[in-house]
Phi, psi and omega in degrees: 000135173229161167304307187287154195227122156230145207205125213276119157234130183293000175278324174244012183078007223209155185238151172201157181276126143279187170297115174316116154311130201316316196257123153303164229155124183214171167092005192288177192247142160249099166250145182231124186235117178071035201048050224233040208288138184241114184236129203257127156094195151137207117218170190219159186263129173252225181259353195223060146076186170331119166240152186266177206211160180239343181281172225211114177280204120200112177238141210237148150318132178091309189270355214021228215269127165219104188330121212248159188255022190255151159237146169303162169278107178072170192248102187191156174290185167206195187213158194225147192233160182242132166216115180296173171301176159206179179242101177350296194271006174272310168321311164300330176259355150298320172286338199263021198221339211224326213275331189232000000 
């Protein structure tokens, strides 16, 4: 379980360490909404081993990391998907070339 951010940006290839999250944590779901990064779930270690966790991070630039009054639905891990604008038919053609 960690602290750390790591943040991909595909325009130069490269990863760099962000500002660490308040709650350490590992297996969560991430999404950014409104410029917004939300990082959901997860779990973490306690004295009587892994427990799954419902809280909700939300770190915004400028403001960093802030414990949110949001719960996950139910206490379990998740996994998460990223989706840009797009162009239908360019999207179609990536699953149909790249995805399988």
């Amino acid at each position: 379980m960690v602290k750390s951010i790591e943040i991909y940006d595909p325009r130069i290839g490269s990863w760099t360490t962000g500002e660490p999250m308040s709650e350490q944590r590992g297996y969560a779901a991430a999404a950014v909404l409104k410029g917004r990064l939300y990082i959901i779930g997860g779990v973490v270690s306690g004295e009587g081993g892994d427990n799954i966790i419902e809280t909700i991070e939300c770190y915004k630039e400028g403001e960093g990391w802030q414990s949110t009054n949001l719960k996950a639905v139910g206490r379990r891990c998740f996994a998460s998907a990223i989706v840009f604008k797009y162009d239908y038919d360019l999207l179609d053609e990536y699953v149909a070339n790249e995805m399988f």
